[in-house]
Each structure stands twice: as C-alpha cells, then as structure tokens.
C-alpha positions in Angstrom: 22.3 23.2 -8.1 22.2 21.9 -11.6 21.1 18.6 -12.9 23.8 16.0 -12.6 23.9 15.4 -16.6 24.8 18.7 -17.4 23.3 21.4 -19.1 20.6 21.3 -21.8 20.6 17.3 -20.6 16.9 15.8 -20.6 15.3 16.0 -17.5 14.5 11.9 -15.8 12.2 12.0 -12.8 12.8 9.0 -11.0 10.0 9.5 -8.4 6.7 12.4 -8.1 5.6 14.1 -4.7 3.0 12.1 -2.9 -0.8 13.3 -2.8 -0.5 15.9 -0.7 2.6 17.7 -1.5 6.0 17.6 0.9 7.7 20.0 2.7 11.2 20.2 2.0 14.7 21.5 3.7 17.6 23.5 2.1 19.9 20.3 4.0 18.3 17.4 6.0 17.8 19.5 9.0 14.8 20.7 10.7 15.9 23.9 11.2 16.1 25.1 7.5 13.0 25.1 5.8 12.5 26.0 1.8 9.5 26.2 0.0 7.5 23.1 -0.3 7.2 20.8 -3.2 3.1 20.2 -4.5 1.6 17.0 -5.2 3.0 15.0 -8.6 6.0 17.3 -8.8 8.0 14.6 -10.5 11.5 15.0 -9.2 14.7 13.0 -9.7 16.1 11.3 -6.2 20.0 12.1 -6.3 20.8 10.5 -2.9 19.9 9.9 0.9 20.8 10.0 4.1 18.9 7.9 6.7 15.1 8.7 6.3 15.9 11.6 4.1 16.3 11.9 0.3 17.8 14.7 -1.5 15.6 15.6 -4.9 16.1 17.7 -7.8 13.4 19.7 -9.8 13.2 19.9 -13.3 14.8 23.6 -12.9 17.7 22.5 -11.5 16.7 23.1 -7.7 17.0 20.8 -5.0 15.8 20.3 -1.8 15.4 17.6 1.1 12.7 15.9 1.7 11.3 12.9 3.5 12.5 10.3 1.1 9.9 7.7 2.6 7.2 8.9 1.2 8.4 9.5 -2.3 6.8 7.8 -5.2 8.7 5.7 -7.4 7.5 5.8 -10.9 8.5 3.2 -13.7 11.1 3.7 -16.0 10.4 3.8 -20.1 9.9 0.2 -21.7 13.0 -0.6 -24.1 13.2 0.9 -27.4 14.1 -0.7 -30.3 17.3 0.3 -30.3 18.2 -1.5 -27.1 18.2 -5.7 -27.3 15.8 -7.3 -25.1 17.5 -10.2 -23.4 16.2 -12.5 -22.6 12.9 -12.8 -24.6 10.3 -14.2 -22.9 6.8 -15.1 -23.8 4.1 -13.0 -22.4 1.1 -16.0 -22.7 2.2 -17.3 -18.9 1.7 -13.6 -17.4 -1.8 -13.2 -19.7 -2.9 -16.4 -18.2 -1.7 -15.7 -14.8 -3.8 -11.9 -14.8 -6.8 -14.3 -16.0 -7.0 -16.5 -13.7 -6.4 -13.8 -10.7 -8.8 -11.9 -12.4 -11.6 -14.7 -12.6 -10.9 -15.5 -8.9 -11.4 -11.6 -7.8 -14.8 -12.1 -9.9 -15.8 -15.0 -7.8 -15.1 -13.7 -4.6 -17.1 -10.4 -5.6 -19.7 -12.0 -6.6 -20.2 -14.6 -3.6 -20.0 -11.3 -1.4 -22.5 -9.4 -3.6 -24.8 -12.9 -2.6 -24.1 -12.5 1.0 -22.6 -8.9 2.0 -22.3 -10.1 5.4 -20.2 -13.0 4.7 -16.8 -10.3 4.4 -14.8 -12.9 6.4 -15.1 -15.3 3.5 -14.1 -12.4 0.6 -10.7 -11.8 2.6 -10.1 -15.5 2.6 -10.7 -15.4 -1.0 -8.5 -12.9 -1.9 -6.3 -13.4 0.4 -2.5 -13.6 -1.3 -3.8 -12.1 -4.7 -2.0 -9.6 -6.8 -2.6 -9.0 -10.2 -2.2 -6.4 -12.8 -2.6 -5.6 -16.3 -2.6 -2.0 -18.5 -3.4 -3.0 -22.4 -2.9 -0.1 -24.9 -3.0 -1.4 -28.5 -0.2 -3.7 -29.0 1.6 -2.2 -25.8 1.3 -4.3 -22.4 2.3 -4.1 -18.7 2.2 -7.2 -17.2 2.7 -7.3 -13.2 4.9 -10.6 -12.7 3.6 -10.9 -9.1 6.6 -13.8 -7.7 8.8 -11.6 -9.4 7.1 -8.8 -7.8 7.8 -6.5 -10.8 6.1 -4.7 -14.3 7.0 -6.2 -17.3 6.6 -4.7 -20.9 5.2 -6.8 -23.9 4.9 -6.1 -27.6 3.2 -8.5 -28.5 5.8 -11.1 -28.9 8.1 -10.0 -26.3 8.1 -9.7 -22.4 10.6 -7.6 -20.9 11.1 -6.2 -17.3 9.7 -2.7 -17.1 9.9 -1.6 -13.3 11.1 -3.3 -10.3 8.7 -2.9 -7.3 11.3 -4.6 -5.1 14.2 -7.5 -5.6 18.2 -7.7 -5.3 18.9 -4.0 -7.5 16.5 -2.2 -5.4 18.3 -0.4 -2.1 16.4 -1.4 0.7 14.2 1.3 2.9 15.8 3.1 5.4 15.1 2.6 8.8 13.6 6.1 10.3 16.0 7.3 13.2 13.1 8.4 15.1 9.8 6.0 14.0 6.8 7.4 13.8 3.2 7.2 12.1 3.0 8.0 8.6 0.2 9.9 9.0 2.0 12.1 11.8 3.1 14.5 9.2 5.6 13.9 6.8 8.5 15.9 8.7 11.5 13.4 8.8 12.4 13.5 12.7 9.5 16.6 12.9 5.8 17.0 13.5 5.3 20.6 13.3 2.5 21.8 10.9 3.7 23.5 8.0 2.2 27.0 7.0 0.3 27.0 3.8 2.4 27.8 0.1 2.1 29.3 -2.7 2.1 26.8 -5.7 5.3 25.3 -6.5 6.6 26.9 -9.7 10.3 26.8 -12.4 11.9 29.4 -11.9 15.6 30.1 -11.5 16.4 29.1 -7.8 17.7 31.7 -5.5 21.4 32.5 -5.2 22.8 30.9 -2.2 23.3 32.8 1.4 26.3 33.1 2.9 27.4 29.9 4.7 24.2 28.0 3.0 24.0 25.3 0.0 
C-alpha cells in the first residue's frame, strides 16, 4: 500500500508504537499475522474498525494493529505562515503551571516531613494537572480545563495538541473487553513469538486472494 498523499509526499506520523512494540495483522483478523511493529515506530493511523486501527509505515506498508494502545503524538506548532487566531496571552497558563507547581512542592515537602502521612499527599494533589516544556523562546503550555497543549512564542498562545474535546473521535468500545495488560491482541491473548527488528524495506508483493 502506498501513503495516502502520493508519492515522494512527506511522511506525517500521527501516533508511535507503545513501549513494547505491537503485533500487527495483514486485516483485523486474528488469523493473519504479519511481522510486528517495534517500540516508537511512529506510524500514521489511516482508519479503524472497532478496537482495531489500520496504520501505515513510513515505507508505505500497513498493517492492523490494536488501535487502543497507540500513542498519539502532537502535531507541529503553527508556522509563520499560518495566522494564529485567536491570539491569546500565555501570562494566565504561566501563572496557572506556577501555582500547580508550588502546590506539588508543598505537598512533597509536607510528605518528605511525615512519609507516613501518604493519605494527606493524595488529598493534596488530588485534581492537579499541570505541564510546562520551555525551550528558549518556544513554550508548551498544558491548558488543563481545556485539557490540551498550547504553543507560545513569547507573545502568542496557540493550541498545539488536543488531548481530548469535541474534534477528537471518541475511543472505541472493545468488542470483547479485557485487561490491558492481557496482551495487546485485539479480541486475542496468544503470546506472540519473538521478531526480528522492524526494518523499511519494500513490502512484499501481495498473495493471491490477500491485501
């Protein structure tokens, strides 16, 4: 299969295989197994169907894999090219990560005072979410109500990477539930035999009745 934006188009991941690697399907079937993806593969989710996604390498090959536990990586802040609208200040966010930050300090340090006392940490940090990456005059700001990243330069905030809201398609619910840590088989717990490292090359030529 080739990738969606035609040929010599730049290659977008949209999410990267979990941790420890996936195990992937010519078609979302148990019964047709492919090689297996490794761990940070990034990958570019084309579609889904129930508790399986479909994915696509950066050599053009796809597979199916347990679209749960894919993970979603941010998209690139805007350019200059591209008006940000609207333009918000970045000071409410900046004092927002402060305070949460100054409250996590607290808490940490009345536990460090009495280690036993963990009942009164959780209570303390109970509800908090903050989050903050500074890289010269480039930030990421986590809007926690909003429950997204924004992007600042400096003078501008902008939104960066929804963790979840109205655009974002909700989770599918699994057709046969079971614990994540059973194995990440969609609808399977059979072990999967060890692999050899996932590498781009050109994908196989299709068998007869296959993909």
């Amino acid at each position: 299969m080739t990738a969606p934006d035609g040929p010599g188009a730049v290659f977008r991941p949209t999410h990267v295989v979990p941790p420890d690697g996936l195990p992937a399907w010519e078609a979302p079937d148990t019964t047709r197994p492919t090689t297996a993806l490794d761990a940070f593969l990034p990958v570019r989710l084309l579609s889904r169907s129930g508790e399986w996604g479909e994915v696509l390498c950066a050599n053009g090959w796809s597979a199916w894999v347990d679209g749960r536990l894919l993970v979603a990586v941010p998209q690139p802040p805007p350019t200059g090219g591209r008006p940000v609208a609207p333009a918000e200040d970045p000071g409410p966010l900046l004092s927002a990560a402060a305070e949460a930050l100054d409250r996590y300090r607290r808490a940490v340090r009345d536990l460090a005072a009495d280690p036993a006392d963990t009942g009164a940490f959780r209570e303390a940090v109970r509800g908090l979410r903050a989050g903050i990456v500074i890289d010269g005059g480039s930030a990421w700001l986590y809007d926690a109500p909003a429950e997204r990243w924004t992007y600042a330069d400096g003078s501008r905030l902008a939104p960066y990477a929804v963790v979840s809201g109205p655009d974002t398609p909700p989770a599918p619910r699994p057709q046969d539930p079971r614990p994540r840590d059973a194995g990440p088989a969609p609808g399977a717990g059979a072990a999967q035999a060890p692999h050899e490292p996932t590498r781009v090359v050109d994908p196989p030529p299709p068998e007869p009745g296959g993909r």
